[in-house]
PASEBA-1860 file (N, C-alpha, C; in nm, 3 decimals):
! residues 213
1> XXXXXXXX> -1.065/0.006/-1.651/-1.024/-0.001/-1.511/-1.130/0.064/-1.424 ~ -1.167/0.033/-1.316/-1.227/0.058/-1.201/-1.233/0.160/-1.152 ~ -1.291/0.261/-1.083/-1.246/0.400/-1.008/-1.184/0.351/-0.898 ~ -1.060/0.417/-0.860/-0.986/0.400/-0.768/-1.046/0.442/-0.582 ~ -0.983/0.353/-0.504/-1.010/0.439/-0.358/-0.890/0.523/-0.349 ~ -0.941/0.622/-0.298/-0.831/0.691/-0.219/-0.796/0.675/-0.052 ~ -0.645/0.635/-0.017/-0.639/0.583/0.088/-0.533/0.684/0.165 ~ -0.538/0.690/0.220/-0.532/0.815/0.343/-0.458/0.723/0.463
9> XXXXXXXX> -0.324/0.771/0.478/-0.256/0.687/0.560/-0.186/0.583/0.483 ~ -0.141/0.553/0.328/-0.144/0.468/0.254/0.024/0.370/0.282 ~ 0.120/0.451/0.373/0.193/0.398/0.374/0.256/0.385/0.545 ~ 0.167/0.371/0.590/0.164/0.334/0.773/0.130/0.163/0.699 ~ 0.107/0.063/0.857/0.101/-0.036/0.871/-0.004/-0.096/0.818 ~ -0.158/-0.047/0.859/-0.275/-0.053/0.849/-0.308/-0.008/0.697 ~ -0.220/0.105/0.614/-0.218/0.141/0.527/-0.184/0.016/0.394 ~ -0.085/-0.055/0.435/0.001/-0.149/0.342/-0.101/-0.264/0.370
17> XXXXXXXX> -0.185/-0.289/0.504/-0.276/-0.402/0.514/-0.397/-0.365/0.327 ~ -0.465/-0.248/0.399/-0.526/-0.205/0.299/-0.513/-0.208/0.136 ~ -0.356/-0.155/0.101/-0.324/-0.213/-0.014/-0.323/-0.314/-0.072 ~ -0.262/-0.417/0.044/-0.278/-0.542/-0.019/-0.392/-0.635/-0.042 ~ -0.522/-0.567/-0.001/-0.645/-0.621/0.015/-0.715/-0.550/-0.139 ~ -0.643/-0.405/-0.136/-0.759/-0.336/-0.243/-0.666/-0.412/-0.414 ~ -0.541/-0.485/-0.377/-0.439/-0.491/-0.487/-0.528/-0.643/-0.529 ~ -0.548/-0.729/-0.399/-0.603/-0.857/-0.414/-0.760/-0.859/-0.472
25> XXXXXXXX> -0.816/-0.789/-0.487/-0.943/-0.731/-0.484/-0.952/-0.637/-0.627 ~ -0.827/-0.649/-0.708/-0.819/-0.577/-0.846/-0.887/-0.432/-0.796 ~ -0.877/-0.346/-0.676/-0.897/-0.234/-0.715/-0.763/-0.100/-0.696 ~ -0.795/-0.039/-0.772/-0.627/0.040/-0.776/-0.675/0.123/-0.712 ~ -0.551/0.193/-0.642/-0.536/0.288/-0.533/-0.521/0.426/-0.541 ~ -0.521/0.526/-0.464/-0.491/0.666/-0.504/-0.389/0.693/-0.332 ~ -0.295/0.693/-0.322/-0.201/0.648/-0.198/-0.210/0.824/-0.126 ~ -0.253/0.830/-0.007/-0.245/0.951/0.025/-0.164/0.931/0.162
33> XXXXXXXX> -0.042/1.033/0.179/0.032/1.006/0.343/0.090/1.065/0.341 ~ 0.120/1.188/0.502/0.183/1.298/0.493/0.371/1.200/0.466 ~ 0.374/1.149/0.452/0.452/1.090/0.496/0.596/1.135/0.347 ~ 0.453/1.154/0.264/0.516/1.187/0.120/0.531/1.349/0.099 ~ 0.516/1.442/0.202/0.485/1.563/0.179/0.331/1.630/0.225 ~ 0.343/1.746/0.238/0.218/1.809/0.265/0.079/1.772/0.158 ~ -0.029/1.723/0.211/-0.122/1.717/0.112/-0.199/1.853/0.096 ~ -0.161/1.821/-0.023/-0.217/1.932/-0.109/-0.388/1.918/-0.169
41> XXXXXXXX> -0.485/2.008/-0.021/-0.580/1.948/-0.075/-0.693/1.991/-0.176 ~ -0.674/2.037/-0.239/-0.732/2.076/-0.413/-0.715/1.976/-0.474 ~ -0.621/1.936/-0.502/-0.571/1.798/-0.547/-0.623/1.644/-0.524 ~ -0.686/1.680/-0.352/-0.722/1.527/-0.306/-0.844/1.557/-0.340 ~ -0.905/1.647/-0.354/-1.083/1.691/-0.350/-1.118/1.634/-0.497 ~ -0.994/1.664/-0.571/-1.030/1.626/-0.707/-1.033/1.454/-0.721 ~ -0.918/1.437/-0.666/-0.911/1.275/-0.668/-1.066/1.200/-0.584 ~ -1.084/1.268/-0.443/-1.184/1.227/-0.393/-1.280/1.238/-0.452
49> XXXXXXXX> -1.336/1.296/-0.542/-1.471/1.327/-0.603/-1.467/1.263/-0.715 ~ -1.386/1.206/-0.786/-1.374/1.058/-0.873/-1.366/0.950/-0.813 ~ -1.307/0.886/-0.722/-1.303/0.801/-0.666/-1.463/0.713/-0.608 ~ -1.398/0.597/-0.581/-1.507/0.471/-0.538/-1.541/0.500/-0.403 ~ -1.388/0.567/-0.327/-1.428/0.578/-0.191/-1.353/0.631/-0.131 ~ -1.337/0.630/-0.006/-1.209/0.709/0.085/-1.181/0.618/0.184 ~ -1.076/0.553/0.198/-1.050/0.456/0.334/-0.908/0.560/0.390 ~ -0.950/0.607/0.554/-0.911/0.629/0.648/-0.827/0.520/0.701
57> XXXXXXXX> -0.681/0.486/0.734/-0.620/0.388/0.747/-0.495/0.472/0.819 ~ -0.553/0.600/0.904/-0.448/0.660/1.006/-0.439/0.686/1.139 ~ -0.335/0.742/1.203/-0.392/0.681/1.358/-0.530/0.762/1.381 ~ -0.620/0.743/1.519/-0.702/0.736/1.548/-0.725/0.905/1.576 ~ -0.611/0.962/1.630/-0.620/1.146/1.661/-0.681/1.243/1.525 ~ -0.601/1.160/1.407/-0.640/1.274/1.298/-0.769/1.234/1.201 ~ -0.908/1.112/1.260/-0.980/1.077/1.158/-1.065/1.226/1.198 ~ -1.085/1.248/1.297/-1.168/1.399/1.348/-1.129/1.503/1.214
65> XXXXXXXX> -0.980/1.522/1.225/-0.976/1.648/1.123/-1.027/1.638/0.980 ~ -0.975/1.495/0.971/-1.020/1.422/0.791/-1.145/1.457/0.766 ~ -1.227/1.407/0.865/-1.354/1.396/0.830/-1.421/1.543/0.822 ~ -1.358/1.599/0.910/-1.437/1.727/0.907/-1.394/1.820/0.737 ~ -1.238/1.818/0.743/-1.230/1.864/0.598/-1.327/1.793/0.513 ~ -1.315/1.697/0.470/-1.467/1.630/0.408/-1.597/1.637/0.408 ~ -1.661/1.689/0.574/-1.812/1.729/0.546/-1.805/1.871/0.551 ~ -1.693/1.939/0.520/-1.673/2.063/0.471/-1.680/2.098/0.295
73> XXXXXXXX> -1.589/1.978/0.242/-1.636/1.958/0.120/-1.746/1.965/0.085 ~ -1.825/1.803/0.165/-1.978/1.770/0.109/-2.065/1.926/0.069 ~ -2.033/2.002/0.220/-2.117/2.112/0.221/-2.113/2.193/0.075 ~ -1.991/2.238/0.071/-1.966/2.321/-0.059/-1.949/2.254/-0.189 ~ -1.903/2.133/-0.207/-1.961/2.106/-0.343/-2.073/1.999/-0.352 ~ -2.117/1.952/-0.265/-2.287/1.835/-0.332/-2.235/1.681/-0.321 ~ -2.141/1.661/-0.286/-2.109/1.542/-0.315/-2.086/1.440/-0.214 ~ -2.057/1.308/-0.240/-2.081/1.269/-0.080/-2.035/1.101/-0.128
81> XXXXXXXX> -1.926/1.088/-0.123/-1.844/0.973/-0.116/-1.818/0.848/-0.038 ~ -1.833/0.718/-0.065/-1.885/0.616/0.067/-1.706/0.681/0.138 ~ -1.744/0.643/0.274/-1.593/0.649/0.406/-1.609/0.508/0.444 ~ -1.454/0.487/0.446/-1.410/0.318/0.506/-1.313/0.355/0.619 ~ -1.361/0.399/0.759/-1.276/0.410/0.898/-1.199/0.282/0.943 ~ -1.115/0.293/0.940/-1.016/0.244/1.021/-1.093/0.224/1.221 ~ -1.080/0.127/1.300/-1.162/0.202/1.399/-1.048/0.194/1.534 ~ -1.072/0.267/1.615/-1.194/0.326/1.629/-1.221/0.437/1.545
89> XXXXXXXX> -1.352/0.547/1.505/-1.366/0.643/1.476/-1.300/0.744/1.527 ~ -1.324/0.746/1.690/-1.277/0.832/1.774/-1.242/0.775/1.919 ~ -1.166/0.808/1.987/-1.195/0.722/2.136/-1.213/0.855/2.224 ~ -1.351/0.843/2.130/-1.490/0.913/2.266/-1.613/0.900/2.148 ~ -1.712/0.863/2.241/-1.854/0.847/2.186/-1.928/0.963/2.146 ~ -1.884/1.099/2.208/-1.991/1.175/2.181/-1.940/1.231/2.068 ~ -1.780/1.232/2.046/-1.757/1.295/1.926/-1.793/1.206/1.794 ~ -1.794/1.064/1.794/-1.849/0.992/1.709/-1.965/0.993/1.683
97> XXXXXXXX> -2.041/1.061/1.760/-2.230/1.062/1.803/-2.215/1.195/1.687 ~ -2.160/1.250/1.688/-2.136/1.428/1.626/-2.147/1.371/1.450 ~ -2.006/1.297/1.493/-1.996/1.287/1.313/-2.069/1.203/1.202 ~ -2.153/1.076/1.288/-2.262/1.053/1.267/-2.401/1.056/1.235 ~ -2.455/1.145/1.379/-2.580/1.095/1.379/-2.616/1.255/1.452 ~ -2.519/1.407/1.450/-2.544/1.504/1.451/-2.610/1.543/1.356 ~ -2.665/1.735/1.421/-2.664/1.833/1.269/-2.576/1.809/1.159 ~ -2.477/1.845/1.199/-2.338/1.837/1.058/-2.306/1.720/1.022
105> XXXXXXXX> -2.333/1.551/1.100/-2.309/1.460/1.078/-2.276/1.451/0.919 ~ -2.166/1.320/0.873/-2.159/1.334/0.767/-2.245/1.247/0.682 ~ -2.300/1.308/0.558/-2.443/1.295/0.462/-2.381/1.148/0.355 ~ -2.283/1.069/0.362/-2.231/0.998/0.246/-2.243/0.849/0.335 ~ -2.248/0.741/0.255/-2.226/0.645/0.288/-2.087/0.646/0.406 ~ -2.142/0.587/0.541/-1.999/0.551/0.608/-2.001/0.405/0.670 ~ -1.857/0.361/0.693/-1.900/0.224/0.801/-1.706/0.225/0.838 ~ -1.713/0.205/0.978/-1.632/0.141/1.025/-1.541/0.043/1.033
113> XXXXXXXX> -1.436/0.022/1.009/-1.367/-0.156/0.978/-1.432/-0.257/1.092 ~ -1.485/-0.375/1.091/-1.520/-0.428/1.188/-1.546/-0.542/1.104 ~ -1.391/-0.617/1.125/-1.384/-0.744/1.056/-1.448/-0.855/1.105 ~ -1.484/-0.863/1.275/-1.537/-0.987/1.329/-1.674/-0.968/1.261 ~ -1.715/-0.910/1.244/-1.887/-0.871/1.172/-1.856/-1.010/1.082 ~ -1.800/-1.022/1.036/-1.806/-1.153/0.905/-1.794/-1.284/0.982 ~ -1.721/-1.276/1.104/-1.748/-1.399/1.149/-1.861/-1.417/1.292 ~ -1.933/-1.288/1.319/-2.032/-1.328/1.375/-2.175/-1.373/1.318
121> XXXXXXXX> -2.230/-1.485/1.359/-2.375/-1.509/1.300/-2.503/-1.467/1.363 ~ -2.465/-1.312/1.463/-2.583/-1.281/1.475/-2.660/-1.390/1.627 ~ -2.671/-1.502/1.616/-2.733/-1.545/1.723/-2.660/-1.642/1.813 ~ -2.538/-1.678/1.794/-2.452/-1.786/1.890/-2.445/-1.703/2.061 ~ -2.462/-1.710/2.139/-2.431/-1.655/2.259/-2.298/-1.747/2.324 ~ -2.185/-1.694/2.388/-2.131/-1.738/2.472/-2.030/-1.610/2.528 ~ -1.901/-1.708/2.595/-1.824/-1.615/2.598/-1.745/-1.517/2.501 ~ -1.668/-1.394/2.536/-1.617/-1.329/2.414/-1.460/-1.279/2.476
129> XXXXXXXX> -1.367/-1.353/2.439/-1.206/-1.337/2.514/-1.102/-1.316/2.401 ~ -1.070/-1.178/2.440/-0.899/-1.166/2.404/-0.830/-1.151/2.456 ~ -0.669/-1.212/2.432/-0.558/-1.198/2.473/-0.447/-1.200/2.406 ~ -0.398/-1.084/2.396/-0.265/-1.072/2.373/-0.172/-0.929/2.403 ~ -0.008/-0.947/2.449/0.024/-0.871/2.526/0.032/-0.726/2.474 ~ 0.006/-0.765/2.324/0.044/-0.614/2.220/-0.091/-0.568/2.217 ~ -0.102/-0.401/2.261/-0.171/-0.336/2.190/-0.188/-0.236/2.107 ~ -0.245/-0.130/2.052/-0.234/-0.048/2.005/-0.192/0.099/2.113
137> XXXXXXXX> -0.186/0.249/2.043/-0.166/0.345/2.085/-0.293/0.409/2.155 ~ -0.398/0.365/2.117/-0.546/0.356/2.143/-0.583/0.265/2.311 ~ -0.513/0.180/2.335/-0.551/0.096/2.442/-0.598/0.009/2.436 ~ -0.620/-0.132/2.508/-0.696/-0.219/2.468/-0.806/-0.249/2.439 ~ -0.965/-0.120/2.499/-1.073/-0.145/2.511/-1.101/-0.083/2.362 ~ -1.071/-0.010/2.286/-1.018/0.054/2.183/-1.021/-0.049/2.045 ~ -0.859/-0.100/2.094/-0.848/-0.184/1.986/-0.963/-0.324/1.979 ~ -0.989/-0.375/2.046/-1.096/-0.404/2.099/-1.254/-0.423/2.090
145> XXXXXXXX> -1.295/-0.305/2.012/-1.417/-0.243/2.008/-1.497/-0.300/1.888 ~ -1.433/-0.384/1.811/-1.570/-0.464/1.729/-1.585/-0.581/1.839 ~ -1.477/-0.646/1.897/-1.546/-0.774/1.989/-1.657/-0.688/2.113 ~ -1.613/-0.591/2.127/-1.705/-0.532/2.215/-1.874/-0.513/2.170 ~ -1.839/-0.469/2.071/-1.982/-0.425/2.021/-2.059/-0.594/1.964 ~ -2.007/-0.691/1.957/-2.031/-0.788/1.896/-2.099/-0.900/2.010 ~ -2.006/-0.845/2.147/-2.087/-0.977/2.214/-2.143/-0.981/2.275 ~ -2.213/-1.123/2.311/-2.348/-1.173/2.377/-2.322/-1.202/2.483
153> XXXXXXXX> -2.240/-1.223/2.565/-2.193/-1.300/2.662/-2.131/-1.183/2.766 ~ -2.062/-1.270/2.826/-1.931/-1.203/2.936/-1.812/-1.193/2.839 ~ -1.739/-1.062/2.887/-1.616/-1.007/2.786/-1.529/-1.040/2.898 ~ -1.387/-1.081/2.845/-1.275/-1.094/2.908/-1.153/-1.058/2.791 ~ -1.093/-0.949/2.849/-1.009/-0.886/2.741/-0.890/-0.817/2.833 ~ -0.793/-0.889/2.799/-0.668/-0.930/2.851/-0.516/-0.869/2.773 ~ -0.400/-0.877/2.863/-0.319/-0.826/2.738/-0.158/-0.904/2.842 ~ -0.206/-1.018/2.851/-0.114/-1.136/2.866/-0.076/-1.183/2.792
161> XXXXXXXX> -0.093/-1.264/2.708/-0.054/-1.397/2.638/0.027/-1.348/2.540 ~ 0.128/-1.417/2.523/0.211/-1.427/2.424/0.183/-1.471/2.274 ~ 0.115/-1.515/2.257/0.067/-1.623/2.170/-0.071/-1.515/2.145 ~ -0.146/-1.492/2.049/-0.257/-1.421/1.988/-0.368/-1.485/2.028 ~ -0.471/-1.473/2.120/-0.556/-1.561/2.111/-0.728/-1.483/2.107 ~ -0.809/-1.571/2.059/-0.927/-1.441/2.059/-1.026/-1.601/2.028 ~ -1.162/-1.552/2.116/-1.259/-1.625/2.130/-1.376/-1.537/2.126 ~ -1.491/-1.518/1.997/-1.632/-1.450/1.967/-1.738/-1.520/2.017
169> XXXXXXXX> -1.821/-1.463/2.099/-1.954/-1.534/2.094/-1.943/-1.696/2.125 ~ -1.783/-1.746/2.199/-1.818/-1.927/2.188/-1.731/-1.919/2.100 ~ -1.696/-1.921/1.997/-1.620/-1.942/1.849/-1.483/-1.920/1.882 ~ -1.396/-2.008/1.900/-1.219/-1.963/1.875/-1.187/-1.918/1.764 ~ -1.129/-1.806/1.747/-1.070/-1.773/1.612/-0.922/-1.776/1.586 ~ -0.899/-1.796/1.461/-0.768/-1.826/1.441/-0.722/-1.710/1.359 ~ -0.599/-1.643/1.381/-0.546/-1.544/1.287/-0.607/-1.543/1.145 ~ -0.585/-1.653/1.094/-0.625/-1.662/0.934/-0.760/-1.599/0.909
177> XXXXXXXX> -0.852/-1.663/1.008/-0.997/-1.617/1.031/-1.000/-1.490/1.008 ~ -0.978/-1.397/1.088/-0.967/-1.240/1.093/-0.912/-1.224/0.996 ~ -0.770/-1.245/0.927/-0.704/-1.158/0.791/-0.826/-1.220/0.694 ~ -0.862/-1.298/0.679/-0.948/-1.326/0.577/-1.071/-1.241/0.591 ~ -1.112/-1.194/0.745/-1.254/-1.185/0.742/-1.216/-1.007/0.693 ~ -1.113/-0.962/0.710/-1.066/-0.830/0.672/-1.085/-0.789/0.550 ~ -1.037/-0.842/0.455/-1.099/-0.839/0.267/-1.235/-0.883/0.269 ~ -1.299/-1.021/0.343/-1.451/-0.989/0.319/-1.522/-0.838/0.326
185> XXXXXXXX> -1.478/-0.826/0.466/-1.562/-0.676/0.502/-1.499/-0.559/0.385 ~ -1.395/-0.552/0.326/-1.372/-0.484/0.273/-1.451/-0.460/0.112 ~ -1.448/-0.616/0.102/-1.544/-0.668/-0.059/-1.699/-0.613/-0.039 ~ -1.731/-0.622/0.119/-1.860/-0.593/0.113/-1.832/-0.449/0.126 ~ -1.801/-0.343/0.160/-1.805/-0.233/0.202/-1.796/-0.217/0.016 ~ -1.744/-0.211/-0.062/-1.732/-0.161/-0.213/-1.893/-0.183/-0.300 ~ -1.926/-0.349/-0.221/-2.051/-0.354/-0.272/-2.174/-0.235/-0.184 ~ -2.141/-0.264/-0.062/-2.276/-0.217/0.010/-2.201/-0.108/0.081
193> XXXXXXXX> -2.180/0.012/0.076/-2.083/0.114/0.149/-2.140/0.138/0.286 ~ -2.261/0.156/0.312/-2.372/0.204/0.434/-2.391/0.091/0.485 ~ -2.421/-0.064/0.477/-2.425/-0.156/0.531/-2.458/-0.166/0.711 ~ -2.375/-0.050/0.750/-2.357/-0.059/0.923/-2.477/0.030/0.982 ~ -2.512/-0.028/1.047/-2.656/0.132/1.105/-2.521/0.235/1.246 ~ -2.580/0.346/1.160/-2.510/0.432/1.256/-2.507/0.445/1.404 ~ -2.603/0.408/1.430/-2.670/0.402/1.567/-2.561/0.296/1.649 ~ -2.562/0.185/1.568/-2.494/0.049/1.644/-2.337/0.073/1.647
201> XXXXXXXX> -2.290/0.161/1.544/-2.155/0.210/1.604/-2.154/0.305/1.683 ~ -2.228/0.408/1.721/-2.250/0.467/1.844/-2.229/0.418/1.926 ~ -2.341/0.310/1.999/-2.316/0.215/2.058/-2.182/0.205/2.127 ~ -2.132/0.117/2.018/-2.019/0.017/1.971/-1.904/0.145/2.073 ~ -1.876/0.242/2.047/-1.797/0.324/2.120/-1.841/0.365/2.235 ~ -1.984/0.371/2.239/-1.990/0.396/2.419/-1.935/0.269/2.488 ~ -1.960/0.126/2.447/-1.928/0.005/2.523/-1.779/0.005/2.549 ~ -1.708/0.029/2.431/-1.536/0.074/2.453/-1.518/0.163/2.542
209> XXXXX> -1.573/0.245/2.570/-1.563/0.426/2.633/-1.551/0.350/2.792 ~ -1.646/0.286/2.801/-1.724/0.220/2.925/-1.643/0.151/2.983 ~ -1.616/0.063/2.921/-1.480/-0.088/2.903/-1.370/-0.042/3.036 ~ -1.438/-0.045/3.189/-1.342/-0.084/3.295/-1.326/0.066/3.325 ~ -1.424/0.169/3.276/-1.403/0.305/3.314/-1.367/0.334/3.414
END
């Protein structure tokens, strides 16, 4: 059998997405959520330091503390585990600038969820539109923030429509598109953990930060 991820948030919404991607994907899980009790973390340090990886899959307030217990780890024991964020990282840029691409920044493979990445090709230019009336606890420019960082064009990002609708670069996408492109990025993140340049998710959160300031 495989080394397991450990998933953090494992039984929230985003959490059960995750499962069913790492279950489809034959990799077994290590389920972490206060949800089950206080984590006990001696216990997770041990699990984390065997493990394939760490996917963050909780709301957006507590990836700050996670992470920092973790490049608290790195510091004291040597080790340095790929991170799979849930995004945003943070909703603010400079604290993402910190945990990045600071002094203390963290030293291990990291990358962000940013499922449209699989369905952008890099050079199509057009428009880039979402709409729909649901958003997250985060806000829309937030939830938001891979089409942000992704497009070429004029952004129009909306929270009307009843009906799910989302247009990349010119490209209509269809629900299926995205849940599918979600296990790609995930297949690639196991192969290639660092894949994302740090810099461009920097970025990627100032343009959200920005988003109708």
């Amino acid at each position: 059998m495989s080394a397991p991820v450990v998933l953090f948030g494992a039984r929230g919404s985003m959490g059960q997405r995750y499962r069913a991607i790492f279950r489809y994907l034959g990799v077994p899980v290590v389920p972490v959520d206060i949800a089950d009790g206080p984590i006990v973390w001696p216990l997770v340090w041990g699990e984390v330091r065997s493990s394939r990886g760490v996917v963050f899959a909780t709301p957006t307030s507590t990836h700050g503390p996670l992470m920092n217990q973790l490049v608290s780890a790195d510091a004291s024991r040597g080790w340095h585990v790929p991170i799979l964020c849930e995004k945003p990282i943070a909703a603010a840029a400079g604290l993402v600038a910190m945990f990045l691409t600071g002094p203390n920044a963290i030293l291990g493979p990291f990358a962000m969820m940013c499922q449209y990445q699989m369905l952008d090709d890099g050079l199509t230019e057009g428009v880039t539109r979402y709409d729909y009336f649901r958003s997250g606890q985060d806000g829309l420019a937030w939830d938001c923030i891979s089409l942000l960082a992704l497009a070429r064009g004029d952004v129009v990002l909306l929270n009307d429509a009843p009906v799910w609708e989302c247009v990349l670069n010119g490209r209509r996408l269809t629900l299926g598109d995205v849940e599918r492109a979600y296990v790609d990025f995930v297949a690639r993140w196991l192969r290639e953990p660092e894949f994302q340049d740090r810099a461009w998710l920097v970025r990627a959160h100032e343009k959200a930060e920005a988003w109708r300031a």
